[in-house]
ZAROZA-891950 format. One record per residue (C-alpha): residue in one letter; x, y, z. Coordinates in steps of 0.02 Angstrom, whole numbers, plus 50000, padded with zeros to 5 digits. Layout:
! residues N
aXYZ ...
//
This chain:
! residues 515
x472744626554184 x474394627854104 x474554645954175 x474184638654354 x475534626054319 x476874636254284 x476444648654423 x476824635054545 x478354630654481 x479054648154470 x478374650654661 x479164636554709 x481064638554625 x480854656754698 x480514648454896 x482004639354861 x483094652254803 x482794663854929 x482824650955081 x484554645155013 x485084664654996 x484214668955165 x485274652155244 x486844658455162 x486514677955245 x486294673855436 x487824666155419 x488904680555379 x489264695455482 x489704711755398 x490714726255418 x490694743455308 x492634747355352 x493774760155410 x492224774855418 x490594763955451 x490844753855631 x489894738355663 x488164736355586 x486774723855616 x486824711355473 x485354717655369 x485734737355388 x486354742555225 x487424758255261 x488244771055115 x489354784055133 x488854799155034 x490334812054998 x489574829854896 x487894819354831 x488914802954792 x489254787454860 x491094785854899 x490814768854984 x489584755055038 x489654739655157 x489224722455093 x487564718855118 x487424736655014 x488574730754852 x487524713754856 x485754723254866 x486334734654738 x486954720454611 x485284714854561 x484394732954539 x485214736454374 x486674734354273 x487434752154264 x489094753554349 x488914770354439 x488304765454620 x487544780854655 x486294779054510 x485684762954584 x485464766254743 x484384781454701 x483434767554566 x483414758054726 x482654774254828 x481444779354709 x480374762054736 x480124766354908 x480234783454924 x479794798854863 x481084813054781 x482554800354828 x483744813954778 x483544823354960 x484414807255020 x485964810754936 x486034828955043 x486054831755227 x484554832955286 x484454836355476 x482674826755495 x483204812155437 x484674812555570 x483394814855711 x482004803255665 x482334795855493 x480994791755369 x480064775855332 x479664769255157 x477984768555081 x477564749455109 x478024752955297 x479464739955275 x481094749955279 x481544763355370 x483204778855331 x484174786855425 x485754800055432 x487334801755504 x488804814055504 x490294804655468 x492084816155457 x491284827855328 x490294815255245 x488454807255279 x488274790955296 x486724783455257 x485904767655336 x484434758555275 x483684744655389 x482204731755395 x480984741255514 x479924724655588 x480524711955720 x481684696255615 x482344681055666 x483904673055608 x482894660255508 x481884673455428 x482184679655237 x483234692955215 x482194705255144 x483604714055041 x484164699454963 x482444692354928 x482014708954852 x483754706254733 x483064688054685 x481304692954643 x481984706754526 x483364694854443 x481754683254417 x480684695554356 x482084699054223 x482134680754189 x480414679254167 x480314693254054 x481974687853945 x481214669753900 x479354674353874 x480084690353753 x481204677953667 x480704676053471 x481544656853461 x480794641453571 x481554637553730 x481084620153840 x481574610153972 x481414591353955 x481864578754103 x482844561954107 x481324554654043 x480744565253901 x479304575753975 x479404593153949 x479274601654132 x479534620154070 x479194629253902 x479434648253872 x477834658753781 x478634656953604 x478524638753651 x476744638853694 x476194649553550 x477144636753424 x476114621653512 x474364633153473 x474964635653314 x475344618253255 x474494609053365 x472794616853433 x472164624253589 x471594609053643 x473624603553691 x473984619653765 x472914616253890 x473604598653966 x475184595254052 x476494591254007 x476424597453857 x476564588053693 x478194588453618 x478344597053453 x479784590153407 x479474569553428 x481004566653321 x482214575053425 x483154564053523 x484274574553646 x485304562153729 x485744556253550 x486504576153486 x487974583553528 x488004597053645 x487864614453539 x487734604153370 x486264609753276 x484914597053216 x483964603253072 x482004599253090 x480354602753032 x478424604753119 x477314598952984 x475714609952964 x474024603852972 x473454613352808 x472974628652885 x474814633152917 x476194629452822 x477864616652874 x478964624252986 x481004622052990 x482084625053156 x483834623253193 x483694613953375 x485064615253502 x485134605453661 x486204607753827 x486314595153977 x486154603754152 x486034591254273 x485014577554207 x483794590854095 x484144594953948 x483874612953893 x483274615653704 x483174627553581 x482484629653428 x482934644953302 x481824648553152 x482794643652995 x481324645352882 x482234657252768 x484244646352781 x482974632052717 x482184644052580 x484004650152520 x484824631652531 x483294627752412 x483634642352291 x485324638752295 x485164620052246 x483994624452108 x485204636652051 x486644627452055 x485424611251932 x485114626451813 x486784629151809 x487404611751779 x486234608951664 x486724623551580 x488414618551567 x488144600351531 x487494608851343 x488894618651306 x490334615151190 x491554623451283 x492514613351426 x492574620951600 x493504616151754 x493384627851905 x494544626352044 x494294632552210 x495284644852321 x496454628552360 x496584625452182 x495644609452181 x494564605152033 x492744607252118 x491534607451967 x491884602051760 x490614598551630 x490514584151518 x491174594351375 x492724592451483 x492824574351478 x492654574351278 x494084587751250 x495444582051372 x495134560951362 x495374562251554 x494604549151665 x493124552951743 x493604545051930 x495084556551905 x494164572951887 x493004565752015 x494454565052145 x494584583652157 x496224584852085 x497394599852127 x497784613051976 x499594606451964 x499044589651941 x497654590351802 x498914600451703 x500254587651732 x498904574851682 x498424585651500 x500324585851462 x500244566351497 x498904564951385 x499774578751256 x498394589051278 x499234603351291 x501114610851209 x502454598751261 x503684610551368 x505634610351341 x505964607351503 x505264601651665 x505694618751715 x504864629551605 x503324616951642 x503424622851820 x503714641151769 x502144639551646 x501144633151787 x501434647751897 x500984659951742 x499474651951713 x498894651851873 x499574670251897 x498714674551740 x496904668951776 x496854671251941 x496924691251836 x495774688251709 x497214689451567 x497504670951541 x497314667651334 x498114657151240 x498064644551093 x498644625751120 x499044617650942 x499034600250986 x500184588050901 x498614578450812 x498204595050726 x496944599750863 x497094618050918 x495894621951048 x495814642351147 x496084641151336 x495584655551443 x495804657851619 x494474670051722 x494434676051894 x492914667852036 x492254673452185 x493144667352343 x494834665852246 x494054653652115 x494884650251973 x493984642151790 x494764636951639 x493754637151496 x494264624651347 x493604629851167 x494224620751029 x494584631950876 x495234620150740 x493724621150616 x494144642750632 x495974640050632 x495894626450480 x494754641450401 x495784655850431 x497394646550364 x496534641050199 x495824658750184 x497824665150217 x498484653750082 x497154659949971 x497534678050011 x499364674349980 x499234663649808 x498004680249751 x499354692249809 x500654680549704 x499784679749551 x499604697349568 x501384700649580 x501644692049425 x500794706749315 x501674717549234 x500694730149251 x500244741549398 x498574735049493 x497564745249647 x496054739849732 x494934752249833 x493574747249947 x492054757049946 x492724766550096 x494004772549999 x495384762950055 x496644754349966 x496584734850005 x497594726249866 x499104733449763 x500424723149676 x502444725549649 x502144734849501 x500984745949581 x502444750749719 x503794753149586 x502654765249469 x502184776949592 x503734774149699 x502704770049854 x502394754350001 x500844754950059 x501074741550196 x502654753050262 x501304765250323 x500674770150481 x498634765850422 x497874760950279 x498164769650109 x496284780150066 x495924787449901 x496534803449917 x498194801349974 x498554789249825 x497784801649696 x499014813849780 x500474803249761 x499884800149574 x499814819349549 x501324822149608 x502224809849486 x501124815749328 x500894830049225 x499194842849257 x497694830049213 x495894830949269 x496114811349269 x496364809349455 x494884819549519 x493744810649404 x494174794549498 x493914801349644 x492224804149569 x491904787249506 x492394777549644 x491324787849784 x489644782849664 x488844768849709 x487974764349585 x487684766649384 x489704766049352 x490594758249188 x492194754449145 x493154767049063 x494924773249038 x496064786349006 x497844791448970 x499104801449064 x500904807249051 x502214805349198 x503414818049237 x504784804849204 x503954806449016 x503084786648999 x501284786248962 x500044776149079 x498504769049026 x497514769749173 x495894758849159 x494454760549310 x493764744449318 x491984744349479 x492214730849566 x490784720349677 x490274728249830 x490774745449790 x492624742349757 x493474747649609 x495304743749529 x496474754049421 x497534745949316 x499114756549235 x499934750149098 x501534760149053 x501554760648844 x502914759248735 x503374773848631 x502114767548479 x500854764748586 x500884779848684 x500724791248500 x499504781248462 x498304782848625 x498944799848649 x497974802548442 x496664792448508 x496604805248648 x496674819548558 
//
């Protein structure tokens, strides 16, 4: 039934296209120009110059505009040709039988003939039966059935939903995608009634603006599942035209993207660390509550999308951040920071005037994005100074001996020394390029002793790892003191030397001892 419907319709717009085009026709009186002469209205006549046509009247251009869309006219006239004729090629030629009696098409309809025109041929195709002035004009009809044939064809290949509604709701014409979507969702049995039911009761045309699209969904009836469509409408006349897109997968990745963006809130609603991104604008667009606790700033304020400048301006209010010398070098810091995490090298440590120090690092977004990240450090920083002032009061007390103390790690390397150590073996260790290892200090000791097999059984001791005593032994200096040196292992592999320089008595007496 629905088929039946529509076929009257079409039939119908079609009459009235064509008796409006025919109307418009027997009006007009046409001319082909300098070459062609006066023509009957309907003759279409072409000039054809060495197989191409070098000119046309009007009635020819308009037939020709609704063949196809290609711009050469001599490939759609012989499109044109070829539906009534047979090898429409030999038309392009002279062809001396077609000047003496012409040629009539296939259907009976149309009929061709040839003239000589000033080293040209000029072709003339005319409408063979009887016509009156009333009557369609057969080349013009033949130009509206094609252009509504490629209609037809455009809207029923269509993949999105296209309908026509009147002033008073009822849908008076639907393309196939249309119809399928109504079998679909709503059953044979309302494809087969007109109108049509609407699949879209919510949609209120009148109410949308024109082009604005109104998200909406066809709820399935279990066997299929909901639907989404982005609907469009357009007014002509007092229908409105509609159109509805698939946005099945824009609703999917709006979904994915909203779950997404929870895990990630979530995710940084746990941490410890502040953040505050700011878009390509530099307004604040997302913060976490760990914000809040480290910067004491009001949450309507970061609510308000504040600019970079001024949630800086409000941490510095708030001395939450290095109090700048100058309102100047505020401005200048400002631009650095900004400069500096818009690269990725932004890092630096605020110590706060109530003892707080927390690490702020800028990082790079996508779209120009900007985040700060706020980390406060002052349980590390309290632990590193108290493990610096312990460091320093064992490097003092060590200073204090008079004799000459070493430390090696297991690696070899030399990690503690004292003054006395320096002046004894008339070395720095911390003027050097990299760390003092057990071989070059051994060197330096051989250099400033006499010949003793001392120094390579160090060497020895220190690389064991386990087993090792304490022991000691004497040597001589070139300078002519004696050193007691005494190897001491150490936890975790390290060992210490300590060299005690002997007075004269004591240096017979060890040297005895020795010997």
């Amino acid at each position: 039934m629905l088929s039946h419907l529509l076929t009257v319709v079409s039939f119908g717009l079609g009459a009235f296209l064509s008796a409006y085009a025919a109307l418009a026709l027997t009006r007009r009186r046409f001319a082909l120009g300098r070459e062609s002469g006066c023509i009957e209205d309907d003759t279409l006549v072409f000039l054809i110059r060495d197989g191409v046509v070098a000119d046309a009247n009007f009635p020819a251009h308009r037939m020709l505009d609704g063949v196809t869309d290609s711009d050469d006219m001599t490939d759609r006239l012989r499109l044109f040709l070829a539906r009534h004729f047979e090898n429409p090629d030999r038309f392009l030629q002279p062809d001396q039988s077609l000047k003496d009696t012409g040629e009539v098409s296939r259907d009976g309809q149309i009929q061709i003939l040839q003239q000589a025109a000033a080293g040209s041929t000029r072709l003339k195709i005319s409408f063979v039966t009887d016509r009156d002035p009333g009557r369609d004009d057969f080349f013009s009809l033949h130009a509206l059935e094609n252009e509504l044939e490629t209609l037809r064809a455009n809207t029923a290949a269509a993949p999105f939903l296209l309908w026509r509604q009147n002033a008073a709701g009822e849908i008076v014409w639907v393309n196939q995608a249309y119809l399928n979507a109504v079998e679909t969702y709503l059953g044979n049995a309302e494809n087969d009634s007109w109108p049509l039911a609407t699949l879209f009761p919510t949609l209120r045309p009148t109410s949308l603006a024109p082009n604005e699209p109104h998200r909406i969904a066809i709820h399935g009836n279990g066997a299929v599942e909901d639907a989404w469509f982005d609907c469009h409408t357009a007014l002509i006349g007092t229908d409105v035209l509609c159109t509805a897109i698939p946005a099945d997968e824009a609703v999917k990745a709006d979904s994915r993207r909203r779950e997404f963006t929870q895990t990630l809130t979530k995710t940084f609603a746990e941490l410890a660390i502040g953040l505050a991104i700011f878009d390509r604008s530099r307004r604040l667009v997302l913060f976490n509550p760990a914000l809040l606790d480290l910067t004491v700033l009001p949450t309507d304020f970061l609510t308000s999308r504040p600019s970079l400048v001024g949630f800086l301006d409000h941490l510095r209010e708030n001395r939450v951040m290095p109090e700048p010398r100058d309102y100047r070098t505020w401005r200048t810091s400002i631009a650095e920071l900004e400069a500096a995490a818009v690269d990725g090298t932004y890092s630096e440590t605020w110590s706060l005037p109530d003892g707080q120090t927390y690490h702020v690092t800028g990082r790079p977004h996508p779209d120009g994005a900007v985040a700060l990240l706020f980390e406060v450090i002052s349980a590390e920083m309290s632990l590193t100074r108290r493990f610096r002032a312990e460091i320093e009061q064992s490097q003092a007390a060590i200073d204090a001996f008079d004799d000459a103390v070493a430390v090696f790690s297991q690696a070899g390397e030399l990690t503690l020394s004292n003054h006395a150590y320096c002046k004894l073996w008339n070395t720095d260790p911390e003027n050097g390029l990299g760390a003092v290892n057990l071989t070059e200090a051994t060197r330096q000791w051989h250099a400033l002793s006499t010949p003793t097999p001392v120094w390579g059984d160090f060497r020895d001791f220190a690389q064991l790892s386990q087993d090792r005593e304490e022991w000691s032994a004497t040597v001589s200096l070139l300078n002519g003191q004696s050193v007691l040196c005494r190897f001491l292992p150490q936890k975790a592999g390290a060992t210490m030397v300590i060299f005690h320089v002997q007075s004269g008595s004591s240096a017979r007496a060890s040297l005895r001892e020795a010997g």
